[in-house]
N, C-alpha and C positions, 0 to 999 in steps of 0.2 A: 733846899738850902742854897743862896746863895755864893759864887766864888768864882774869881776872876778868871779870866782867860786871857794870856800871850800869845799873838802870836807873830813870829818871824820868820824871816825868807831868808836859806841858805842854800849853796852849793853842796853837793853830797861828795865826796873825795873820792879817788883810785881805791879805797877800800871799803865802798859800798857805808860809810858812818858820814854821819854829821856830828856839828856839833852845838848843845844847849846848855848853855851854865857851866863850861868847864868841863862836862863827859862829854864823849860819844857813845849814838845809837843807829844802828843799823837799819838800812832800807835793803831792798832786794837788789841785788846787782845792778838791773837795767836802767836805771837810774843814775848811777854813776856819770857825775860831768853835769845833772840838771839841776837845776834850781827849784826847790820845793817850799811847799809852807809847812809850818811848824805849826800848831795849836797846841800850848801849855793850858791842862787845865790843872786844879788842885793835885792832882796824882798820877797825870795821865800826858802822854803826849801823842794827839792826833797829827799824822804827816799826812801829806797830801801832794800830790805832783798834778796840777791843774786844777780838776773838781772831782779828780777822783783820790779816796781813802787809799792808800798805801801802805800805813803799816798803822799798829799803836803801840807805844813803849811804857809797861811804869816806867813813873819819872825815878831815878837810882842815885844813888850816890856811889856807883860804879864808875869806874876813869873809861869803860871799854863796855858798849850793852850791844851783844850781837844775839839776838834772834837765832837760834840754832837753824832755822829753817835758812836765812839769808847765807848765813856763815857756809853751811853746808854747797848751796849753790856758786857763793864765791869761790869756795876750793874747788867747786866742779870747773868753772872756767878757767881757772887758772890750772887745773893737771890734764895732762895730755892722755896719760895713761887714767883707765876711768876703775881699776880693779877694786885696790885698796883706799878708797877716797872717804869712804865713810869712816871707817876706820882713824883714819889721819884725821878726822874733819873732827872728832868726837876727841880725841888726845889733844887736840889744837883748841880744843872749848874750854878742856879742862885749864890746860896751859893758863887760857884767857883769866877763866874765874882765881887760881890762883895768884896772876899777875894781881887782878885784883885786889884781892885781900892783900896781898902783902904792900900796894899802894897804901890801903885805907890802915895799916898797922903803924906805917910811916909818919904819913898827917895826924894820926893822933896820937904820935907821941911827943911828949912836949918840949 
């Protein structure tokens, strides 16, 4: 089946996300501050920093798409203490998804 492909060069922010249509989706840390490509496909978004694959995101109608695995790393470099990180990092996700939904309850109501 044929369907089109986007793609754009963005900046990934201090929070390990970029941004496509209005959401953000998350790259792995180390990336932070580079300039990446984007490929929108039908459902799908391939990132890329040079020629190599990075990451892939369903495309979401999520305001915040963090990868558990990035997000988890991001908490790692940001806590000093390494004990309870997963922990925190797993309450911080949920946080996320809720933030979430209660975005998408707001836009649709009318």
């Amino acid at each position: 089946s044929y369907y089109k492909t986007k793609t754009i060069k963005t900046k990934v922010n201090l929070n390990s996300l970029f941004k496509y249509q209005h959401n953000l989706y998350s790259v792995p840390p180390e990336y932070v501050g580079k300039i990446i490509s984007v490929y929108a496909t039908e459902n799908n978004l391939h990132v890329y920093y040079n020629r190599d694959l990075i990451t892939v995101h369903e495309l979401s109608n999520n305001k915040i798409n963090y990868s558990k695995v990035h997000h988890l790393e991001m908490i790692n470099n940001t806590f000093s203490k390494k004990e309870n990180i997963k922990d925190y990092a797993l309450m911080h996700f949920k946080e996320l998804e809720k933030f979430n939904e209660q975005i998408s309850n707001v836009i649709r109501e009318p």
